[in-house]
ChimeraX commands (.cxc) that place a marker at each C-alpha (Angstrom):
marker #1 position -13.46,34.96,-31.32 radius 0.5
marker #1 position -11.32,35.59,-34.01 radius 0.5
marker #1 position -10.75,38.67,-36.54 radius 0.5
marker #1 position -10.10,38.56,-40.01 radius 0.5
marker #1 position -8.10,40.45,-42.01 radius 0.5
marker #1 position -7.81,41.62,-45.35 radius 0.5
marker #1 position -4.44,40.54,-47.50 radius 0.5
marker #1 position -3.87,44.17,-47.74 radius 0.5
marker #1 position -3.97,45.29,-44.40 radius 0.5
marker #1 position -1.94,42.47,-43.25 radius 0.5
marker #1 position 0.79,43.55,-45.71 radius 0.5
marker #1 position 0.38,47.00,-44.75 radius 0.5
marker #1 position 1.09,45.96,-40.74 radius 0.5
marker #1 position 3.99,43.83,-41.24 radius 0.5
marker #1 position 5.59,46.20,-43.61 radius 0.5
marker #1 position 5.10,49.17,-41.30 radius 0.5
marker #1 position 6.38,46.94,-38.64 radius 0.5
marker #1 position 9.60,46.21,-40.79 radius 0.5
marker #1 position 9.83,49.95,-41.03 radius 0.5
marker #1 position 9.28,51.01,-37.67 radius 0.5
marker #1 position 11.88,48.54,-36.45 radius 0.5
marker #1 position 14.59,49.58,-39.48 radius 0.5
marker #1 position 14.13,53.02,-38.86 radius 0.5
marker #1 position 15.04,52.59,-35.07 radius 0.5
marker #1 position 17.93,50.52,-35.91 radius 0.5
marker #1 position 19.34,52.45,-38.14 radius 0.5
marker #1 position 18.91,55.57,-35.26 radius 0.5
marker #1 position 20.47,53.66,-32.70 radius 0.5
marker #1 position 23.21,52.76,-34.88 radius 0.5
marker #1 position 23.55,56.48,-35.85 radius 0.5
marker #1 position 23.99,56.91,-31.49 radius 0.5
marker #1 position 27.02,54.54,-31.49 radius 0.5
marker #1 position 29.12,57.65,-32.42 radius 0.5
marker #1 position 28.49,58.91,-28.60 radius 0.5
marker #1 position 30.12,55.70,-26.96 radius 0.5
marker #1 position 33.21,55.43,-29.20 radius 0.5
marker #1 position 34.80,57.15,-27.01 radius 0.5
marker #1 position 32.04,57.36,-24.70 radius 0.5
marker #1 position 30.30,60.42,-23.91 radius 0.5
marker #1 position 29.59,60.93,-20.59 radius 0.5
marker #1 position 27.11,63.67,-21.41 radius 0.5
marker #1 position 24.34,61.70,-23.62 radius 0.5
marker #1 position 21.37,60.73,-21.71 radius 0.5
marker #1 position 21.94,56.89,-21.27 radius 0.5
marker #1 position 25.64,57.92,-20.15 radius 0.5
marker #1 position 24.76,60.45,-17.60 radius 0.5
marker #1 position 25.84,59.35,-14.12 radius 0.5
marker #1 position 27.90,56.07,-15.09 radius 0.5
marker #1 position 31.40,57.42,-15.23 radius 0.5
marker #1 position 32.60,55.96,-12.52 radius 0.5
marker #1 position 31.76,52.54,-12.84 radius 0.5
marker #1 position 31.35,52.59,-16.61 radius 0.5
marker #1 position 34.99,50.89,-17.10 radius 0.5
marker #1 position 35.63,47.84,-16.66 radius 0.5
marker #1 position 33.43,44.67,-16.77 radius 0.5
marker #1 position 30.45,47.44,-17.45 radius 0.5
marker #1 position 32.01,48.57,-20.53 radius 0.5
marker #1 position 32.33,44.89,-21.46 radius 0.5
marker #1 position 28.93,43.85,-21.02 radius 0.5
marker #1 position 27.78,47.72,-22.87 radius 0.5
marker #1 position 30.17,47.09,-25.73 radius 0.5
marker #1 position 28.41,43.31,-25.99 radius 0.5
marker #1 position 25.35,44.38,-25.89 radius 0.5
marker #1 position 25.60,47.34,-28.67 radius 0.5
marker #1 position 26.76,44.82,-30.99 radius 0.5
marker #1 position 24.52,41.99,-30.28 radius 0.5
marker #1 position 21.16,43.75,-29.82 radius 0.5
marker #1 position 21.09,44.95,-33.52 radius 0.5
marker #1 position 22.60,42.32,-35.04 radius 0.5
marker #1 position 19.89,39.91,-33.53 radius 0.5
marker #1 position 17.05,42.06,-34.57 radius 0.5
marker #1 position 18.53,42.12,-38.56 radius 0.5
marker #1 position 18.85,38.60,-38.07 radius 0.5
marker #1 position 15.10,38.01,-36.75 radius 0.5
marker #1 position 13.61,39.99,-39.34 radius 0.5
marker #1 position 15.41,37.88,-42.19 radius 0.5
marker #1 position 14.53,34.57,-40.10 radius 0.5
marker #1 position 11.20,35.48,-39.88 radius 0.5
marker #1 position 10.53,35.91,-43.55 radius 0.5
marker #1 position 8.60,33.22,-45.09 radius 0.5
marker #1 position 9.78,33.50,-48.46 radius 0.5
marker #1 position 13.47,33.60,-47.28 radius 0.5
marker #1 position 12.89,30.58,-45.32 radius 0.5
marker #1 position 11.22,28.35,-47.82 radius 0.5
marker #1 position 14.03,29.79,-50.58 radius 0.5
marker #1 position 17.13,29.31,-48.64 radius 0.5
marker #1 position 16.55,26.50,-46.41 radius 0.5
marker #1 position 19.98,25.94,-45.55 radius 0.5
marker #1 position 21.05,29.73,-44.71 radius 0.5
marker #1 position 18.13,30.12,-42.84 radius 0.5
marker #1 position 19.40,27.15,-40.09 radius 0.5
marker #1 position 22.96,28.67,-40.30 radius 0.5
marker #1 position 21.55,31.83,-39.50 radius 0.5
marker #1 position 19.66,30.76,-36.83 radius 0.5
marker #1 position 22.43,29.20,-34.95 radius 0.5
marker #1 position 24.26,32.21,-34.89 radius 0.5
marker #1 position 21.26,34.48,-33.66 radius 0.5
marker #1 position 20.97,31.78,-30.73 radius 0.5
marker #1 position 24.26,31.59,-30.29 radius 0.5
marker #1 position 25.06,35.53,-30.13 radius 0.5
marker #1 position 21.50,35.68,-27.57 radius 0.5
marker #1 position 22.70,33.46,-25.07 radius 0.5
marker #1 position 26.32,33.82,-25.56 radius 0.5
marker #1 position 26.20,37.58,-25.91 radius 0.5
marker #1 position 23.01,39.27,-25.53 radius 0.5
marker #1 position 21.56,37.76,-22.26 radius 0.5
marker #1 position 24.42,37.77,-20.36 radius 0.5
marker #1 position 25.79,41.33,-21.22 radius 0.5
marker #1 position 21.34,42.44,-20.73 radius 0.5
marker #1 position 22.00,41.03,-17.47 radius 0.5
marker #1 position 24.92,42.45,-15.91 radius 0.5
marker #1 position 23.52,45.77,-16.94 radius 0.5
marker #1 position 20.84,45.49,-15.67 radius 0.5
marker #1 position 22.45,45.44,-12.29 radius 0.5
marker #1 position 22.88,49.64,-13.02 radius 0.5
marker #1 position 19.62,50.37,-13.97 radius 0.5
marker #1 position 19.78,53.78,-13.33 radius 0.5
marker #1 position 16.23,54.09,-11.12 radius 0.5
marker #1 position 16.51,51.07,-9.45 radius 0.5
marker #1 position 15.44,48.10,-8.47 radius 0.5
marker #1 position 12.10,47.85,-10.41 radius 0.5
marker #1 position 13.91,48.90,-13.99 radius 0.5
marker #1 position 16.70,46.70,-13.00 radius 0.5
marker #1 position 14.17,43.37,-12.25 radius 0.5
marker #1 position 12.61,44.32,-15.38 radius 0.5
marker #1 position 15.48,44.34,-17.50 radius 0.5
marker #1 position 16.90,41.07,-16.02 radius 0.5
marker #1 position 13.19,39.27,-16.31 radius 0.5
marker #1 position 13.36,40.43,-20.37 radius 0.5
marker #1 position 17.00,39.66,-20.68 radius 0.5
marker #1 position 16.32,35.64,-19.03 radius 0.5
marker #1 position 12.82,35.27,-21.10 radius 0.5
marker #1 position 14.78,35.88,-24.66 radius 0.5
marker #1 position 17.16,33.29,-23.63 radius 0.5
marker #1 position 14.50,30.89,-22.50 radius 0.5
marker #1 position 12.56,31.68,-25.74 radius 0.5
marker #1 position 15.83,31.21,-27.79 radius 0.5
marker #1 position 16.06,27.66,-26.04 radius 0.5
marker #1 position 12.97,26.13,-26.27 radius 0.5
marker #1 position 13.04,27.26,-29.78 radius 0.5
marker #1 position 16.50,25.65,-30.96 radius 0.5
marker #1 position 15.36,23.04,-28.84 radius 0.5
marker #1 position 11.98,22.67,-30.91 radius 0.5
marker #1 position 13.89,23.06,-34.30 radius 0.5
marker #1 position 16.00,20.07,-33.57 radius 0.5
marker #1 position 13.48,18.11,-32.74 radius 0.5
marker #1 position 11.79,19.05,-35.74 radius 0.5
marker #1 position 8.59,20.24,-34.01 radius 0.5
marker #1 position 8.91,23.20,-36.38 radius 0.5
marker #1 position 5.32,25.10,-35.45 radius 0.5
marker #1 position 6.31,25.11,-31.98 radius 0.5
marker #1 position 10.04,26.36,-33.36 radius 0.5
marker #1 position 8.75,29.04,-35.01 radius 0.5
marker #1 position 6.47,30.27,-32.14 radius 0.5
marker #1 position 9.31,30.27,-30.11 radius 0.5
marker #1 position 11.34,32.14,-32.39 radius 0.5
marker #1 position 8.17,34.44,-33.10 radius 0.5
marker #1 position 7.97,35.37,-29.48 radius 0.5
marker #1 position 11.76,36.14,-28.88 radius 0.5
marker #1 position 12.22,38.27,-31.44 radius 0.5
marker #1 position 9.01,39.94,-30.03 radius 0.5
marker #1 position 11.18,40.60,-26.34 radius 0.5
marker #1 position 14.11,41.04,-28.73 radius 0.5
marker #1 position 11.93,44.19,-30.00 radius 0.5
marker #1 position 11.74,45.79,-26.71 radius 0.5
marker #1 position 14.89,48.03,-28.23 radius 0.5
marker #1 position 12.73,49.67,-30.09 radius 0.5
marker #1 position 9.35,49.96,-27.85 radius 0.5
marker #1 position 11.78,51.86,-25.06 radius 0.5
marker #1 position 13.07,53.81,-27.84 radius 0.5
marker #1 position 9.43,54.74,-28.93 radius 0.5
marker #1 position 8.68,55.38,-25.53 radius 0.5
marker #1 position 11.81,57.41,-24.42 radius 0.5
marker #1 position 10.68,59.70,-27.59 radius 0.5
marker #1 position 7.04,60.13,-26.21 radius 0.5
marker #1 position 8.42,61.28,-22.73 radius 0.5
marker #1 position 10.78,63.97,-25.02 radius 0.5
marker #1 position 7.95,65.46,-26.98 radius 0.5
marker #1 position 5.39,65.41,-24.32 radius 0.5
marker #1 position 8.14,66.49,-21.51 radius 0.5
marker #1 position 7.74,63.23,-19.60 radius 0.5
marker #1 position 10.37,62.92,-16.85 radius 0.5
marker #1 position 9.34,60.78,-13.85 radius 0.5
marker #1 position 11.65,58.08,-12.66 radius 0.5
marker #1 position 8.58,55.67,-12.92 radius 0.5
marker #1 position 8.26,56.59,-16.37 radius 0.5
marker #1 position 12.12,54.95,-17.04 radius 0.5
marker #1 position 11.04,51.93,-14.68 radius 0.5
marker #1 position 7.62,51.35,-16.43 radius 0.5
marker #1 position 9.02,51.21,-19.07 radius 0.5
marker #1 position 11.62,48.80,-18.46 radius 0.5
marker #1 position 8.37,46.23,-18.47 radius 0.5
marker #1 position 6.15,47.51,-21.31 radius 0.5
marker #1 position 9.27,47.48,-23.83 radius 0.5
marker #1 position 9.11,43.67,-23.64 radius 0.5
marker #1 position 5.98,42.55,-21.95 radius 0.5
marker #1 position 3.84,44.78,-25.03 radius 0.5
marker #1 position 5.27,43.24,-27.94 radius 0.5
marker #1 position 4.97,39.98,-26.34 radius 0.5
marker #1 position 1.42,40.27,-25.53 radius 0.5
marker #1 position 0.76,41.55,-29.49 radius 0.5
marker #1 position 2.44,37.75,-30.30 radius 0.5
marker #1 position -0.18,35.94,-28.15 radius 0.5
marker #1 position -2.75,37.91,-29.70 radius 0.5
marker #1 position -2.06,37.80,-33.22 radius 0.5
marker #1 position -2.27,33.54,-32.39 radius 0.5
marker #1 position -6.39,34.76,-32.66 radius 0.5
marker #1 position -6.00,36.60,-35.60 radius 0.5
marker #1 position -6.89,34.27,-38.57 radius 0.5
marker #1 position -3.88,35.44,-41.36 radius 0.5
marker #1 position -3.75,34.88,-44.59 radius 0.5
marker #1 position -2.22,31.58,-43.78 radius 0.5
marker #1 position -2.83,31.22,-40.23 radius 0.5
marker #1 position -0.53,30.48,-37.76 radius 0.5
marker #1 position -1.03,26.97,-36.31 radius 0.5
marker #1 position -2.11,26.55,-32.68 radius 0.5
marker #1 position 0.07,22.96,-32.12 radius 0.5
marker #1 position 2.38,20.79,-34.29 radius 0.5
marker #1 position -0.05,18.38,-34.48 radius 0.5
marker link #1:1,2 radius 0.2
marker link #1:2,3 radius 0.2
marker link #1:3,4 radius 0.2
marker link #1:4,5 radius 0.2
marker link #1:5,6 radius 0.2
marker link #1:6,7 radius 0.2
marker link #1:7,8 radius 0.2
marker link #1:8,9 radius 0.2
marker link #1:9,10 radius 0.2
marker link #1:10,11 radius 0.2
marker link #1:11,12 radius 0.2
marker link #1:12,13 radius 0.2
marker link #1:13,14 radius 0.2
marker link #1:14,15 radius 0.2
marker link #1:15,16 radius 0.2
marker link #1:16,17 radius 0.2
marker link #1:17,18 radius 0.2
marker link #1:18,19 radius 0.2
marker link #1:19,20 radius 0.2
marker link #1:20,21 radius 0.2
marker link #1:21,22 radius 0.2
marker link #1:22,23 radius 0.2
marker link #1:23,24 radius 0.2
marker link #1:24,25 radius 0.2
marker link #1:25,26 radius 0.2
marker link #1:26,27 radius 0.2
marker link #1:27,28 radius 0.2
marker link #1:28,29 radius 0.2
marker link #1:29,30 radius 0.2
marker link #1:30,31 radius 0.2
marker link #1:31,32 radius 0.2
marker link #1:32,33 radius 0.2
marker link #1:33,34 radius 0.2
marker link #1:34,35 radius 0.2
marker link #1:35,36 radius 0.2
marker link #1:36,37 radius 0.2
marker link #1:37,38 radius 0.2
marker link #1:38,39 radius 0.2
marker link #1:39,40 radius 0.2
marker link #1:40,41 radius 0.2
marker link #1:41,42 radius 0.2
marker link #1:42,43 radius 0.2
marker link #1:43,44 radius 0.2
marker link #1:44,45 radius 0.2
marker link #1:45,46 radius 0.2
marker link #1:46,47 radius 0.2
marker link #1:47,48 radius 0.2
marker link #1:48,49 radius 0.2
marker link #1:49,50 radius 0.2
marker link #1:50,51 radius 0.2
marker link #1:51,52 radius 0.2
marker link #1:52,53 radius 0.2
marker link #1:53,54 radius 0.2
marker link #1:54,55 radius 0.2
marker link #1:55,56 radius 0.2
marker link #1:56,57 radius 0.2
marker link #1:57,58 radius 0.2
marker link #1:58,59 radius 0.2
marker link #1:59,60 radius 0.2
marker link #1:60,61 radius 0.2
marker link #1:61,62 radius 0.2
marker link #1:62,63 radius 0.2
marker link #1:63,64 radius 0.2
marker link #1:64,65 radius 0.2
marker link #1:65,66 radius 0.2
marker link #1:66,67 radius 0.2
marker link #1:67,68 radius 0.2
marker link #1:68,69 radius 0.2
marker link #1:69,70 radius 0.2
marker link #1:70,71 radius 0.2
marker link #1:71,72 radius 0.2
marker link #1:72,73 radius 0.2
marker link #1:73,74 radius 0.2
marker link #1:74,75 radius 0.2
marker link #1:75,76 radius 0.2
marker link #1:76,77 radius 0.2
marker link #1:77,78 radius 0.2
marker link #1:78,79 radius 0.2
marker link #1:79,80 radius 0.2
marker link #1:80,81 radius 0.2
marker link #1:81,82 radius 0.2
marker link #1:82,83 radius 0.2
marker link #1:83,84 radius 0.2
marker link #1:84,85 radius 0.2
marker link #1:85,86 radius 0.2
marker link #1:86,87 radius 0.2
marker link #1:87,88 radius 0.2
marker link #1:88,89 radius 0.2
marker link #1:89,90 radius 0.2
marker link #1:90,91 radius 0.2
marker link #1:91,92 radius 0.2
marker link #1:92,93 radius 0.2
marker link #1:93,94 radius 0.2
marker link #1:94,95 radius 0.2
marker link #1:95,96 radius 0.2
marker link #1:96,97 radius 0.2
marker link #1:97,98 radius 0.2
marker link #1:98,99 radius 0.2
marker link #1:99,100 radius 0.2
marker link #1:100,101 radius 0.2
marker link #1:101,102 radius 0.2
marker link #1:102,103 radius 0.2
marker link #1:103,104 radius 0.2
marker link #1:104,105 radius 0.2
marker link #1:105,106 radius 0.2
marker link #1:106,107 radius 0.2
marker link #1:107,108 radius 0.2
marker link #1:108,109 radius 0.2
marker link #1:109,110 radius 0.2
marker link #1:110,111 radius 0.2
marker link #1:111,112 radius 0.2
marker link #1:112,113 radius 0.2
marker link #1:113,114 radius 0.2
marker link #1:114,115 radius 0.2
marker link #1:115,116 radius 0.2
marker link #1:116,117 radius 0.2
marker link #1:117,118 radius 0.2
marker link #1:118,119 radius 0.2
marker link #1:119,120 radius 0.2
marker link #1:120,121 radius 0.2
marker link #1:121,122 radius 0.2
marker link #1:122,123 radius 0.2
marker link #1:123,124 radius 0.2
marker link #1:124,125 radius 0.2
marker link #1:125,126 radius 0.2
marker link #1:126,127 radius 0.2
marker link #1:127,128 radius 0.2
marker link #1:128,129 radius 0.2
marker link #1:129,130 radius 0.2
marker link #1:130,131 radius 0.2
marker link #1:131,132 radius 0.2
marker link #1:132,133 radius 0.2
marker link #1:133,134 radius 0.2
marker link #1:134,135 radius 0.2
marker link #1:135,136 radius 0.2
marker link #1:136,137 radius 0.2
marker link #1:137,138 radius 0.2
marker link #1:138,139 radius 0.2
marker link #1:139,140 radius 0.2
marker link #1:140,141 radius 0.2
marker link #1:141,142 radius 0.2
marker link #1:142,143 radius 0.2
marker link #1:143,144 radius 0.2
marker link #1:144,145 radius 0.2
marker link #1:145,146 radius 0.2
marker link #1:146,147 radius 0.2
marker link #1:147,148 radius 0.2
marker link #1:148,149 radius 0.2
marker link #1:149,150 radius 0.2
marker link #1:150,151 radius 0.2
marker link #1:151,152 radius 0.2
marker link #1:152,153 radius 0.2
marker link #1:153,154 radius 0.2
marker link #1:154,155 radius 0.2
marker link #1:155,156 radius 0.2
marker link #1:156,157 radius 0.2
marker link #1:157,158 radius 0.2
marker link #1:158,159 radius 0.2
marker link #1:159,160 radius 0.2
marker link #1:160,161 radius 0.2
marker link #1:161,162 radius 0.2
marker link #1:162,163 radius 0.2
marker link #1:163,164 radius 0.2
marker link #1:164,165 radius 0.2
marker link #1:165,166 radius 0.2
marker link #1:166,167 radius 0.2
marker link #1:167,168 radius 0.2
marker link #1:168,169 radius 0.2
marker link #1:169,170 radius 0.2
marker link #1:170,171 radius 0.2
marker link #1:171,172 radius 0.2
marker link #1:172,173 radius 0.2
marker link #1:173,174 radius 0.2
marker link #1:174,175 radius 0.2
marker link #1:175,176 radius 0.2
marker link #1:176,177 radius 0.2
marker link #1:177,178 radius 0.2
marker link #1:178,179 radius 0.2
marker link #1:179,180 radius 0.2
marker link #1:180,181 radius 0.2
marker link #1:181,182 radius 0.2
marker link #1:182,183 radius 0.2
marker link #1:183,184 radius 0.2
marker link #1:184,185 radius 0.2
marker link #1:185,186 radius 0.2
marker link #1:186,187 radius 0.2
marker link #1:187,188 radius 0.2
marker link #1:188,189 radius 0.2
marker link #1:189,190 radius 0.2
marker link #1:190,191 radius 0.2
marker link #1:191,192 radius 0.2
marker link #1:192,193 radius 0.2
marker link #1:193,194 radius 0.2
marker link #1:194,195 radius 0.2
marker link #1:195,196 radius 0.2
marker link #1:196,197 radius 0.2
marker link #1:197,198 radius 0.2
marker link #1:198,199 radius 0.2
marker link #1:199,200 radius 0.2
marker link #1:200,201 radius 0.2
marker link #1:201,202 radius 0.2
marker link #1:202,203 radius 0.2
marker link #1:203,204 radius 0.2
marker link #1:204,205 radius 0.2
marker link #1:205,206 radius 0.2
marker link #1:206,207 radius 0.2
marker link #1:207,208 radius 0.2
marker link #1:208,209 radius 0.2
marker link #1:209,210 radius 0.2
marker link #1:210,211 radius 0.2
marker link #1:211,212 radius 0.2
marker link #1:212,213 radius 0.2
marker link #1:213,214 radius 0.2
marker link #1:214,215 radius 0.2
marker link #1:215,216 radius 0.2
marker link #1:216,217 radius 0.2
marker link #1:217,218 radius 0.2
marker link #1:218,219 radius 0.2
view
């Protein structure tokens, strides 16, 4: 069954999306002056001093820079009007966002996830998102060259979906402040909802009928 919905409150939901995931960039960005030098005394710190140096800090470092810049990059990628404007900058950009995700981004996600702090369940979740943006990356390029370009920009659609799970865990790390939620399986939960949620929202909006729909094949 599908829903329909008006132009307006389409707009409305993809520019409060835009928002919501600006607004956390720009607030994670604003945290980056707690790991240069790091600060062992901010939450996501706490605990990793004695490892933190060394191939840790590498894959941290990576990761700070690559998670953002991927997300900026989606949300220009993403944009219709950018797309059918600037045809050209819109492959070279894409290159480099699939570049920087499997170069940078999956590998440093995966080493880190290694020290998820409560264990083995955050740490499987992390790796699991950190392998399915690379996959999703992949079979995307992949699509793109061979020109199968609705598939491509499913693909694309559904990475930058896991590639969103920054903000989700950020969204959910400020529930637990305000409502005083501390459990470890709070942190581990989490570690699956950040990425499995937006995903999920991608295969459903497939059977919401846009303003120009979003085809179900390339053919």
């Amino acid at each position: 069954m599908q829903v329909t919905l008006s132009d307006n409150s389409i707009r409305l939901i993809k520019w409060l999306s835009v928002l919501l995931i600006a607004k956390v960039i720009l607030f994670v960005l604003y945290g980056y002056r707690d790991y240069f030098p790091p600060n062992f005394e901010v939450p996501f710190l706490l605990g990793r001093q004695n490892y933190f140096f060394g191939s840790y800090a590498w894959s941290f470092y990576a990761h700070l820079a690559s998670g953002p810049t991927t997300l900026v990059l989606g949300l220009i990628l993403l944009n219709d009007r950018f797309r059918g404007r600037y045809p050209q900058w819109h492959r070279i950009m894409g290159r480099i966002q699939v570049a920087m995700i499997l170069l940078v981004l999956v590998p440093s996600g995966l080493w880190m996830s290694f020290y998820a702090l409560t264990g083995m369940i955050a740490g499987v979740g992390f790796a699991t998102s950190a392998i399915a943006t690379g996959v999703c990356a992949i079979l995307g390029w992949r699509a793109a060259v061979r020109r199968k370009f609705i598939t491509h920009r499913l693909w694309m659609l559904r990475c930058f979906a896991i590639l969103c799970s920054a903000v989700v865990i950020r969204i959910i790390g400020g529930l637990g402040t305000v409502y005083g939620w501390d459990a470890p399986w709070i942190y581990q939960a989490s570690a699956w909802i950040s990425w499995l949620l937006p995903l999920g929202l991608v295969e459903v909006h497939r059977n919401i009928q846009w303003v120009e729909p979003l085809p179900q094949s390339d053919s």
